[in-house]
FIBA-674813 format. One record per residue (C-alpha): residue in one letter; x, y, z; residue number from 1. Coordinates in steps of 0.2 Angstrom, whole numbers, plus 5000, padded with zeros to 4 digits. Example, Ala and Ser with C-alpha at 12.3 -4.5 7.8 and 13.67 -1.06 7.14 Angstrom:
@type = a&east = 5062&north = 4978&up = 5039&seq = 1
@type = s&east = 5068&north = 4995&up = 5036&seq = 2
***
This chain:
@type = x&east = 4794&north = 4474&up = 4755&seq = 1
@type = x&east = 4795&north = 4457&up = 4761&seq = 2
@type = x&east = 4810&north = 4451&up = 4774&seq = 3
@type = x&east = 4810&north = 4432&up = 4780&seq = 4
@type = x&east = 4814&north = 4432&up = 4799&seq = 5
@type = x&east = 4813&north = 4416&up = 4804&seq = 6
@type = x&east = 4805&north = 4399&up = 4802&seq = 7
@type = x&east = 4808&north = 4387&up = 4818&seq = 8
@type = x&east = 4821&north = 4389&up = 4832&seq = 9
@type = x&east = 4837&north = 4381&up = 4823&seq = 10
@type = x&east = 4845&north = 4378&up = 4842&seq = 11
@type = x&east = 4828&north = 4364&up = 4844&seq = 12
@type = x&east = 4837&north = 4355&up = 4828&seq = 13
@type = x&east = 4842&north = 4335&up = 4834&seq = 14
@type = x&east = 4860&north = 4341&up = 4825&seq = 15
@type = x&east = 4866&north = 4360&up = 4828&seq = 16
@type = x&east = 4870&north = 4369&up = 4809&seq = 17
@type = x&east = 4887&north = 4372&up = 4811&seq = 18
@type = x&east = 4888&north = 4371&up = 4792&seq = 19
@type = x&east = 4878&north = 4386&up = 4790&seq = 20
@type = x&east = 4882&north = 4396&up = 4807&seq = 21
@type = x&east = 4901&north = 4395&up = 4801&seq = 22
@type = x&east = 4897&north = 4401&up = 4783&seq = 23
@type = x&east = 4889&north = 4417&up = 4789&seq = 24
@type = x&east = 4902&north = 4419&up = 4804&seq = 25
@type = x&east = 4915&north = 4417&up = 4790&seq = 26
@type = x&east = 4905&north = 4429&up = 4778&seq = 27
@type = x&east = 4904&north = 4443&up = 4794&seq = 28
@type = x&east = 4922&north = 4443&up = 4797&seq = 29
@type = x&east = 4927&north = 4444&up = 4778&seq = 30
@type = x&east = 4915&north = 4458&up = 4777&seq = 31
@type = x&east = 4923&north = 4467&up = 4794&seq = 32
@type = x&east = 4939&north = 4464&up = 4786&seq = 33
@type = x&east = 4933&north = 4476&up = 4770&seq = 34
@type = x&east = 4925&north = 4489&up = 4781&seq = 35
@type = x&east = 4941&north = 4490&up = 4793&seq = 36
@type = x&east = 4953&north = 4491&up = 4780&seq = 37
@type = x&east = 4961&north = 4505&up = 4770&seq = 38
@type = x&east = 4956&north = 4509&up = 4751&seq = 39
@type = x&east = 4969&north = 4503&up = 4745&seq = 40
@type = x&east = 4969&north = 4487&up = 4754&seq = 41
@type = x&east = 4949&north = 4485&up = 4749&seq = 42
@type = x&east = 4951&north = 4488&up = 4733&seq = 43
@type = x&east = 4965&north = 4475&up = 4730&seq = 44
@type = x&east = 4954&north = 4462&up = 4738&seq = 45
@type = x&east = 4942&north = 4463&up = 4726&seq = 46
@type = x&east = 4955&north = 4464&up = 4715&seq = 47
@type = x&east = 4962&north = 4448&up = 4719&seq = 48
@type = x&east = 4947&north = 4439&up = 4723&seq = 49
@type = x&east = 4929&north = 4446&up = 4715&seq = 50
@type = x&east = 4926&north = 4436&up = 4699&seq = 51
@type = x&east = 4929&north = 4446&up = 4685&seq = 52
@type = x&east = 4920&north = 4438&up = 4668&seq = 53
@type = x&east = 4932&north = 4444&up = 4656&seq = 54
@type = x&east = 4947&north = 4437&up = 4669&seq = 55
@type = x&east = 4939&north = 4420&up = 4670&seq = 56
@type = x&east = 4937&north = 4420&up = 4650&seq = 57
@type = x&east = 4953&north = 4424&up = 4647&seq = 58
@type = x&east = 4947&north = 4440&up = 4638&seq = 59
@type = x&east = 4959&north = 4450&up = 4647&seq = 60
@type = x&east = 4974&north = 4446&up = 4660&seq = 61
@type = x&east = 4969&north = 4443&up = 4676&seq = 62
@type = x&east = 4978&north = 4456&up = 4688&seq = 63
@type = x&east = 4973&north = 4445&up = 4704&seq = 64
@type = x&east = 4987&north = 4434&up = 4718&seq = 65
@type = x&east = 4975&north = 4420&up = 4714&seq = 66
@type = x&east = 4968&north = 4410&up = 4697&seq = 67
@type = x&east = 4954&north = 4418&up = 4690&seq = 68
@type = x&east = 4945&north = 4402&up = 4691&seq = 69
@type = x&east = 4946&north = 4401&up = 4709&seq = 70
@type = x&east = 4938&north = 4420&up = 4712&seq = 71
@type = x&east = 4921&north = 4408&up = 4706&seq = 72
@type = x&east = 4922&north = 4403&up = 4725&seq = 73
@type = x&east = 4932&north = 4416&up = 4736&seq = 74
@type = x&east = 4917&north = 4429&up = 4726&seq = 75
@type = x&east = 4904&north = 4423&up = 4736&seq = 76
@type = x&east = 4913&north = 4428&up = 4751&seq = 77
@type = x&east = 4913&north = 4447&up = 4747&seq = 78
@type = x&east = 4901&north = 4459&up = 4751&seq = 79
@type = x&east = 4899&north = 4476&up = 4745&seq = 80
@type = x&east = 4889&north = 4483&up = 4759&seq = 81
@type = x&east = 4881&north = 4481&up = 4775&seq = 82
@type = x&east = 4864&north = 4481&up = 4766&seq = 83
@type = x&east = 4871&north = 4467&up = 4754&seq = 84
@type = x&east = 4879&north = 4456&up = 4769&seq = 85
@type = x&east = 4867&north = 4456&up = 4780&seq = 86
@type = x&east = 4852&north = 4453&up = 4767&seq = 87
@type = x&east = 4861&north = 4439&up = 4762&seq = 88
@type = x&east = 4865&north = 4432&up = 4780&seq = 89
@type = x&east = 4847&north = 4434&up = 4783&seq = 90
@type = x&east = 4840&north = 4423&up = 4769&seq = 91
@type = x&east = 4856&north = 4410&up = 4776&seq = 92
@type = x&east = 4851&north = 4411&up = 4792&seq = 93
@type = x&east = 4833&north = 4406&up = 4790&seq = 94
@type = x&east = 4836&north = 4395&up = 4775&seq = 95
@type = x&east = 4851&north = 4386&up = 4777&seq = 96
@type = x&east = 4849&north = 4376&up = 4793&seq = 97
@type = x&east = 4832&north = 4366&up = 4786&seq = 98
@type = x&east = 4844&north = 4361&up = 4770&seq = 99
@type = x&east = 4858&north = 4357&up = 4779&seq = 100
@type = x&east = 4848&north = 4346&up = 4792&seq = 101
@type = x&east = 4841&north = 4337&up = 4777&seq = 102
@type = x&east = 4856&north = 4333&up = 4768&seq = 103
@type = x&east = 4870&north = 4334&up = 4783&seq = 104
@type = x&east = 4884&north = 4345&up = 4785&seq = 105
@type = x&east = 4897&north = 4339&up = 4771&seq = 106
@type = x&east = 4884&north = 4338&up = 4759&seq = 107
@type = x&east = 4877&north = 4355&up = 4764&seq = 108
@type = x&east = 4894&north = 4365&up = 4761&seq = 109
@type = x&east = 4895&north = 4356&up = 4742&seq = 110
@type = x&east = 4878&north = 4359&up = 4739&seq = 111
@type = x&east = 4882&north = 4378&up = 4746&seq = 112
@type = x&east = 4897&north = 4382&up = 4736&seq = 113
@type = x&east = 4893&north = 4370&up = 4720&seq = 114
@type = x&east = 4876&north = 4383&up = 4719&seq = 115
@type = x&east = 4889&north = 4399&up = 4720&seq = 116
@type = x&east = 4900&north = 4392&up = 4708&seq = 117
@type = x&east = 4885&north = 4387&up = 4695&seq = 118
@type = x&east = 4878&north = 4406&up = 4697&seq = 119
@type = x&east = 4893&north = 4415&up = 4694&seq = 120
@type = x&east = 4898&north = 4403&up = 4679&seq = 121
@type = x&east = 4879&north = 4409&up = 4672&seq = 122
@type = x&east = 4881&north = 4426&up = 4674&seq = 123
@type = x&east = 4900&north = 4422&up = 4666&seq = 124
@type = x&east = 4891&north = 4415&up = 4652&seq = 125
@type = x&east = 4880&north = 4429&up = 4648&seq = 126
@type = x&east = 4893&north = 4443&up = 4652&seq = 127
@type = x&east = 4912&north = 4434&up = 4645&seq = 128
@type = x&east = 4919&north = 4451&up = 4639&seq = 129
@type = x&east = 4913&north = 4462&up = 4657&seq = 130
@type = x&east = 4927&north = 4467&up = 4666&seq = 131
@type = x&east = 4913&north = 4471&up = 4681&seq = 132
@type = x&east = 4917&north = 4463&up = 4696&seq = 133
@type = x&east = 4904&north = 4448&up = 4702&seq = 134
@type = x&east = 4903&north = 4449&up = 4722&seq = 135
@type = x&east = 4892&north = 4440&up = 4737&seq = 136
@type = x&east = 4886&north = 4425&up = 4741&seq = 137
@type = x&east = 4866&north = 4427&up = 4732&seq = 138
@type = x&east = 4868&north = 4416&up = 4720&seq = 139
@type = x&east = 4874&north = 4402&up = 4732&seq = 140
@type = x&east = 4858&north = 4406&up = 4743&seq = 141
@type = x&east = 4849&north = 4405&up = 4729&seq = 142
@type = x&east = 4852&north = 4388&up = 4729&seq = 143
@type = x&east = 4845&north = 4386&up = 4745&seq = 144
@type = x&east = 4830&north = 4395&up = 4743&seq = 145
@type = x&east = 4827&north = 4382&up = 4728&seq = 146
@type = x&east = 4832&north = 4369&up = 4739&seq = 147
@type = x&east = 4820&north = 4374&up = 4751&seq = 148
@type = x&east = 4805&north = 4378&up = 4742&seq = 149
@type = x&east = 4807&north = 4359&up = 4734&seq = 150
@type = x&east = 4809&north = 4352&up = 4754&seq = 151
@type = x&east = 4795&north = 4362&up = 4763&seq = 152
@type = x&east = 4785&north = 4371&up = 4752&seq = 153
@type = x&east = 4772&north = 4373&up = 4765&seq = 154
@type = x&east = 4784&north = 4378&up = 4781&seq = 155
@type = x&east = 4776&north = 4395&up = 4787&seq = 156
@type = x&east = 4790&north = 4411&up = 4786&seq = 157
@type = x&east = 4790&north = 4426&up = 4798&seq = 158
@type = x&east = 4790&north = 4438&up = 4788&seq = 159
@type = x&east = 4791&north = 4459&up = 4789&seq = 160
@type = x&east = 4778&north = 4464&up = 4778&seq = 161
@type = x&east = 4772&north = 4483&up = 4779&seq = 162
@type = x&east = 4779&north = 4488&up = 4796&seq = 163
@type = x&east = 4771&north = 4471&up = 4803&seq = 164
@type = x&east = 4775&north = 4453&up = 4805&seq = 165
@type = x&east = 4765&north = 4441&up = 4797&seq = 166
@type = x&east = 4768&north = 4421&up = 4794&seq = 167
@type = x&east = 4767&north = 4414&up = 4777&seq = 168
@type = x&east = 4770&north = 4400&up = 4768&seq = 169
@type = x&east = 4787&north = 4396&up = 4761&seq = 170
@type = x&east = 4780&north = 4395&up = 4743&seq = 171
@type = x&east = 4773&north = 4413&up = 4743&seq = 172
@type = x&east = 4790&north = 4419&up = 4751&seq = 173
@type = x&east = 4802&north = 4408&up = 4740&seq = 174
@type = x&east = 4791&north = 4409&up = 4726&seq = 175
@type = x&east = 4786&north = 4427&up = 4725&seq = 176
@type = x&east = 4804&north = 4432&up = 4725&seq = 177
@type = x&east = 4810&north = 4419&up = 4711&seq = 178
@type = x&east = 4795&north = 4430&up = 4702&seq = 179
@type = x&east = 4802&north = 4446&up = 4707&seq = 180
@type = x&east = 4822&north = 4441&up = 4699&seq = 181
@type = x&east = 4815&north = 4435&up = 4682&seq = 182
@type = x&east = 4803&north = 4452&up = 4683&seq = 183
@type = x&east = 4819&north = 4462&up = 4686&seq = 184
@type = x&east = 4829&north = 4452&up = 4675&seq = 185
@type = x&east = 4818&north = 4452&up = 4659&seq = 186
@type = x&east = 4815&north = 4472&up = 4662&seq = 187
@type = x&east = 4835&north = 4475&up = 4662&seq = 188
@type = x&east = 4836&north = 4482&up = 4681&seq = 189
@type = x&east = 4854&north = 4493&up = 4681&seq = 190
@type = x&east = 4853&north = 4492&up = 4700&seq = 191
@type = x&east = 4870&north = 4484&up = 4700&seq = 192
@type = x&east = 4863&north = 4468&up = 4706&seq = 193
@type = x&east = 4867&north = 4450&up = 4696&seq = 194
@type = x&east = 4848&north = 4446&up = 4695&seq = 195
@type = x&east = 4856&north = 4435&up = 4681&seq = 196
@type = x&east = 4867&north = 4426&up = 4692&seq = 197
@type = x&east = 4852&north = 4424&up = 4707&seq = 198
@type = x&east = 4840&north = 4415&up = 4693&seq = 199
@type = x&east = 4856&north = 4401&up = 4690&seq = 200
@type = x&east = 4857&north = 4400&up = 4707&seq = 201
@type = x&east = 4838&north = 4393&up = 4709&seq = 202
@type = x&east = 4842&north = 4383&up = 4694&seq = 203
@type = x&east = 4856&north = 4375&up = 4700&seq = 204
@type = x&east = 4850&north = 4373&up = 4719&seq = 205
@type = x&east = 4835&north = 4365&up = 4711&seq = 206
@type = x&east = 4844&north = 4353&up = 4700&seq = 207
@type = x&east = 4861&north = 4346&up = 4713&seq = 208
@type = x&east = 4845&north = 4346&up = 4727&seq = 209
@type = x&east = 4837&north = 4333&up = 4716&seq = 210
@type = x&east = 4852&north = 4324&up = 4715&seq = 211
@type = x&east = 4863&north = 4326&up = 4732&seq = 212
@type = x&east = 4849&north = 4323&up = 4744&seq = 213
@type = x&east = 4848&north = 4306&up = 4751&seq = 214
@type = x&east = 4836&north = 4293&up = 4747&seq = 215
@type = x&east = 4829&north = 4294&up = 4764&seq = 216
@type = x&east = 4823&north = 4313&up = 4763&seq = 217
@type = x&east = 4807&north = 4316&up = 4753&seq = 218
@type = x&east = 4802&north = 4330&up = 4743&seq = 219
@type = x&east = 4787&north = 4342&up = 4746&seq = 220
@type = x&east = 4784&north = 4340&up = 4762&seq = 221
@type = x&east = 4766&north = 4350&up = 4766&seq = 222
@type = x&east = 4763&north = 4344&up = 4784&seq = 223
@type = x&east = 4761&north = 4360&up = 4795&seq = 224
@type = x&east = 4771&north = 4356&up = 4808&seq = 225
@type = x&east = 4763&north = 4370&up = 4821&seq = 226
@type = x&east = 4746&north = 4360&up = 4817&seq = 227
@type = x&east = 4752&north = 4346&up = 4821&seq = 228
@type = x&east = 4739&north = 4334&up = 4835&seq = 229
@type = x&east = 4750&north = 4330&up = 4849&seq = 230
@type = x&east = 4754&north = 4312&up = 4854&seq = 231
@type = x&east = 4747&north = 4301&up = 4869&seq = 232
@type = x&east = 4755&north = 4289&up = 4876&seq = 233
***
């Protein structure tokens, strides 16, 4: 198994991620939320606010406080498991901060929830008649996996490879898990995950990176920044 652990200090950033720190603070509280509550309580917030295909498609009434088109955002915030949240948060953390640097704050938290929404809307797509409930916020960090893998293909990961931890370059990382969805996905995994809605995801990270990203910030960047000669002056 592979598990990214970081790629640089985030807290050595000219511009603190706040964008990024406050989505996954906002994620954790959600999820302690869930854990802390009653069954009943759970269950009608995933009632009110998982995305439901069939809901969303008008196949069937929505039972939730909210439109069924709205659960397409307040979705991604729901976690069904500590596994689930903190794999998620994980990928975010390490991830998130380089895009949201690149592309600023504001731009960062559309780019974030524009990728969920897209994700969901796929798996939607392929599934309009499911009433299975769509939860967490992969297909949003698929977005900015993609995002990543397009900015700093090169960037070396930590990961946890085989009970050690070995530096790789963000295109094995990024690219070697993009593999292992469509590998899944074409294979029909009934894991209960949405490889389906991860693979839009990348898609739709790929695509609104292209186009949010501001003129100044160029693509496939391949200097190894801990290679780097050091100045003189």
């Amino acid at each position: 198994m592979v598990f990214p652990l970081y790629d640089e200090n985030p807290f050595t950033l000219p511009r603190p991620p706040y964008v990024t720190w406050g989505l996954i603070a906002l994620n954790v509280v959600i999820f302690l939320v869930e854990v802390s509550s009653d069954a009943q309580t759970t269950n009608a917030m995933l009632g009110s606010f998982a995305a439901v295909p069939a809901a969303i498609t008008r196949d069937i009434h929505g039972t939730g406080s909210i439109p069924p088109e709205l659960t397409l955002v307040t979705s991604m915030f729901l976690h069904g498991g500590w596994e689930h949240l903190l794999g998620n948060m994980v990928y975010l953390w390490v991830f998130g901060d380089d895009i949201e640097e690149a592309i600023g704050p504001l731009r960062f938290l559309i780019f974030y929830l524009l990728c969920g929404i897209a994700a969901a809307l796929v798996f939607v797509a392929f599934n309009m008649h499911s009433s299975t409930p769509l939860i967490g916020a992969s297909g949003a960090i698929s977005g900015v996996l993609a995002a990543y893998l397009l900015l700093r293909p090169c960037a070396r990961i930590s990961v946890f490879v085989l009970r050690a931890v070995v530096r790789l370059r963000a295109y094995w990382v990024i690219g070697g898990w993009a593999l292992l969805q469509l590998f899944l996905l074409s294979n029909k995994a009934d894991d209960g995950v949405a490889y389906l809605a991860h693979v839009g995801g990348l898609v739709a990270g790929a695509i609104l990176f292209l186009i949010m990203r501001p003129s100044g910030v160029q693509l496939f960047e391949c200097i190894d920044r801990e290679e780097e000669p050091a100045t003189t002056g």
